[in-house]
C-alpha positions in Angstrom: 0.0 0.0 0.0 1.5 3.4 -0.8 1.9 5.9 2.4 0.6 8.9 2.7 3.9 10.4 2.1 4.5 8.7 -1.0 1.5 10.3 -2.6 2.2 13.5 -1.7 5.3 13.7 -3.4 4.2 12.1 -6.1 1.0 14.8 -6.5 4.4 17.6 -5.6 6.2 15.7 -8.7 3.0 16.1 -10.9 2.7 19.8 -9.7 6.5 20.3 -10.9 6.1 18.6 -14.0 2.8 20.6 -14.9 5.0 23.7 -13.9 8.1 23.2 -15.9 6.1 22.0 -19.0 3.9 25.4 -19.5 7.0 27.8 -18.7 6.7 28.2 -15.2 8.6 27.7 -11.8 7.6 24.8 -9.4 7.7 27.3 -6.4 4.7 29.7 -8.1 2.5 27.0 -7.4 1.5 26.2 -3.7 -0.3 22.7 -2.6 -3.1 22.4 -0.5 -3.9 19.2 1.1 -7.8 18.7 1.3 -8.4 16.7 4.3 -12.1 17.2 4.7 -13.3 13.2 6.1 -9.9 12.4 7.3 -8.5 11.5 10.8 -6.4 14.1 12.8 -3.7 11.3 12.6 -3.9 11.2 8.5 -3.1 15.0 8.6 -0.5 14.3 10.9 0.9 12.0 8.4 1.0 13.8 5.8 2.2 17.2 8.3 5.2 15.1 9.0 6.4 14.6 5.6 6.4 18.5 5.2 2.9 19.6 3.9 1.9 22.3 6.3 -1.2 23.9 4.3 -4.7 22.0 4.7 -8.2 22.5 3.2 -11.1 21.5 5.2 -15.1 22.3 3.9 -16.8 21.2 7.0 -16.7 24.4 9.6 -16.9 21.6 13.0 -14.9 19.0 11.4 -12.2 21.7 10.2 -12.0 23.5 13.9 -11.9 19.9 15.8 -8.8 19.2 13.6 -6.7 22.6 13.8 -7.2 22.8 17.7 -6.1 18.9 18.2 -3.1 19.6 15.9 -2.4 23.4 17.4 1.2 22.2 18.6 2.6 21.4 14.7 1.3 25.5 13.8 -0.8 24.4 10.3 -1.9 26.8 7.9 -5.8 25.9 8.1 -7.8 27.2 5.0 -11.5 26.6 4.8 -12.8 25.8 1.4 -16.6 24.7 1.6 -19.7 26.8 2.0 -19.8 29.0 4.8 -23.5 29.6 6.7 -23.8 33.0 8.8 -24.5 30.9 12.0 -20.5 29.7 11.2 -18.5 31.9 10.6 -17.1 33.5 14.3 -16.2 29.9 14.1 -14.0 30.3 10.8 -12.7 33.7 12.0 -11.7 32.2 15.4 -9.9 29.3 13.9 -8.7 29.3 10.2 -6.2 31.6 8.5 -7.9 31.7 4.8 -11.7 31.1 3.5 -11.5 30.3 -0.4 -15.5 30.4 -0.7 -16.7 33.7 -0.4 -18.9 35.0 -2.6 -21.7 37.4 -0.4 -20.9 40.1 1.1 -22.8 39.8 4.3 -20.9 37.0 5.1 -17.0 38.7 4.3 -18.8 41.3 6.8 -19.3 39.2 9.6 -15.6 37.3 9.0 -14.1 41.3 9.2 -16.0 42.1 12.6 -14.7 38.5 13.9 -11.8 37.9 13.0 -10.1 38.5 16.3 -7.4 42.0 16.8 -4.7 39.7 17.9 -4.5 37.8 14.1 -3.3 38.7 11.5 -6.2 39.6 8.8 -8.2 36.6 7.6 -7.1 35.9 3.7 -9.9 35.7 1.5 -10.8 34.3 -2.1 -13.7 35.6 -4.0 -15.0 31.9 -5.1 -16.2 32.7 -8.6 -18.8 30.6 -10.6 -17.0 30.6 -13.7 -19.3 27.2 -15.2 -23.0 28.8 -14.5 -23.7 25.7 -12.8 -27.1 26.4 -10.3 -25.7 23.4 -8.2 -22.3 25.4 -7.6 -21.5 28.2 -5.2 -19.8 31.2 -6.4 -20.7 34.8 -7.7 -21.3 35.4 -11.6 -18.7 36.2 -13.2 -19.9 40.0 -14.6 -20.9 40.3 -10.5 -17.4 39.9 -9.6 -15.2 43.0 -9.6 -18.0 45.3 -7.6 -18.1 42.7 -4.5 -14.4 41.9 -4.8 -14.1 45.9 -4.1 -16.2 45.8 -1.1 -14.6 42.7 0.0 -11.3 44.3 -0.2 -12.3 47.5 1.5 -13.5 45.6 4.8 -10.9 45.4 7.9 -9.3 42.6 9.1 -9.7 40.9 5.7 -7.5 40.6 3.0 -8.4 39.6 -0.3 -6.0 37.7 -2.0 -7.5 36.5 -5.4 -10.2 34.1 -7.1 -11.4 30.9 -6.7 -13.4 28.4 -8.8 -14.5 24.8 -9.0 -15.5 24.8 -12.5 -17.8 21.5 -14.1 -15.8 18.3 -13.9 -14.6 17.1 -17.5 -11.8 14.7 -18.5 -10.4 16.9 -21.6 -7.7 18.5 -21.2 -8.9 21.9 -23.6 -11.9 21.9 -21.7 -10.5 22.1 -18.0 -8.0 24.8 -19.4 -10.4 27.1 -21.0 -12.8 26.5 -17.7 -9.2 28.5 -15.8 -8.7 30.3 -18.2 -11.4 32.4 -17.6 -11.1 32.6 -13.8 -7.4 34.3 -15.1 -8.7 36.7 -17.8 -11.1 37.6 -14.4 -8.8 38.5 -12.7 -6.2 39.9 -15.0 -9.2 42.6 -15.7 -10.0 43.0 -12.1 -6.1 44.0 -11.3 -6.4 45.9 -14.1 -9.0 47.7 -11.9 -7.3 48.3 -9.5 -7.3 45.3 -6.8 -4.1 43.4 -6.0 -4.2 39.8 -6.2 -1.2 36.9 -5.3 -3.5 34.2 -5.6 -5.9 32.1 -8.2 -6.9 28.9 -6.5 -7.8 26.5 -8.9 -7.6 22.8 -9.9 -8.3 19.4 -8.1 -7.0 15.9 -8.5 -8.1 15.3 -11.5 -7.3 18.6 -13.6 -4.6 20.0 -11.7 -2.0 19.9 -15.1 -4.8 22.2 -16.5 -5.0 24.6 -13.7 -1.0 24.8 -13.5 -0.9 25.7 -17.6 -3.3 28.6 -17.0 -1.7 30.1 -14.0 -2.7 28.3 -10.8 -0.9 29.5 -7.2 -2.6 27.1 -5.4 -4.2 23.5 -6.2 -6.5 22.0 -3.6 -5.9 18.0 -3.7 -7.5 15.7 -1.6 -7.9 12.0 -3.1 -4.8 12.0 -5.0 -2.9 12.4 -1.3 -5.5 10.7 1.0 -7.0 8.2 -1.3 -10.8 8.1 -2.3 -13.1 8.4 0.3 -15.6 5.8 1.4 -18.5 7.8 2.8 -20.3 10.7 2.1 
C-alpha cells in the first residue's frame, strides 16, 4: 500500500512537472492538502512529511482538527460553503476562507476575525461554469463585490477561486481556468491586488498549472478516495 507520504510527493512531482512543462517555476504553485473526512492522525501523516497547508469544507470537522493539531502551527484554509450561524467559528480558527462569494458574510468574517491575528485571507469563489448546483458569484458580478470585500478590515483579499464542471479533456479544464485568469487579469487591471488564483483538483490540476494556478487544492490524489459521504 503506498503511504501517505509517498503520494504527496508524487502529486508535488506532478505539480512540478505541470510547472516546468507550461514555462513556469515549481515554487509559483502552492499545494493544499484537502483533508475534509480524514482522521487528525492522516493530517498528521502527511504534516510530517512536510505539507503544512490543509483544506477542510466542513466548519466543526475543520476546527476539531486545527485545535487537536495546534502544537505542529498548520496553515488551516476553509474551502466549503460558509453559513452565517458559522462563521465566528472560521474567523476564530482558520487563516484563509477560499468560498466567499456574499458580502454579508466577508462582513461578519471582518468584525470577527479577532485583533490579535493577523487579517483573515480571502478568495472571492467565482462561478466561472454557471452551474445552479455550484456556489460562487457570476462572473460579470465579480469585480464590484471583490471591491467591497477588499475594502473591509481585518480581511485581506488575496484573489479568485473556482470549481468549474468536472470534464476529462484536457482543452476543456483549461479554458474552464482560463477564464477565472482573464477575471482576474481585468480586475487587477481595476485596481485590486491579487497573489493568488486557487484553482484545480485531482483530477485537472495539469490544467490549472498551464493557466496560471498558485494554489491547487488535492485531496484523493494524497489521501485516497473516500468511502462515505
Amino acid at each position: 500500500m503506498t503511504t501517505l507520504p509517498a503520494k504527496l510527493q508524487a502529486v508535488l512531482a506532478r505539480i512540478a512537472a505541470a510547472a516546468r512543462q507550461f514555462g513556469r517555476q515549481p515554487e509559483e504553485v502552492r499545494l493544499l492538502a484537502v483533508s475534509k473526512m480524514r482522521s487528525a492522525d492522516c493530517v498528521r501523516a502527511v504534516a510530517a512529511a512536510g505539507q503544512l497547508s490543509f483544506g477542510e469544507n466542513h466548519v466543526q470537522e475543520g476546527v476539531a482538527k486545527a485545535r487537536e493539531l495546534a502544537p505542529l502551527a498548520l496553515d488551516w484554509h476553509f474551502i466549503g460553503s460558509l453559513q452565517a450561524n458559522k462563521t465566528r467559528l472560521v474567523a476564530e480558527n482558520f487563516a484563509w476562507v477560499h468560498s466567499l462569494d456574499r458580502l454579508p458574510i466577508a462582513e461578519r468574517l471582518s468584525a470577527q476575525r479577532p485583533p490579535s491575528l493577523p487579517p483573515l485571507s480571502v478568495c472571492l469563489q467565482v462561478n466561472v461554469s454557471g452551474e445552479a448546483s455550484k456556489s460562487g458569484v457570476a462572473p460579470a458580478a465579480a469585480l464590484p463585490l471583490a471591491q467591497a470585500i477588499a475594502a473591509l478590515p481585518r480581511l485581506r483579499l488575496r484573489g479568485l477561486m473556482t470549481i468549474p464542471r468536472p470534464s476529462t479533456e484536457f482543452l476543456e479544464q483549461r479554458h474552464a481556468f482560463r477564464e477565472l485568469r482573464e477575471l482576474a487579469e481585468q480586475m487587477q487591471a481595476a485596481g485590486l491586488q491579487f497573489d493568488t488564483l486557487s484553482m484545480g483538483m485531482s483530477d485537472d490540476l495539469e490544467a490549472a498549472v498551464a493557466e496560471g494556478a498558485t494554489l491547487v487544492r488535492i485531496g484523493t490524489a494524497i489521501f485516497g478516495e473516500r468511502t462515505t459521504a
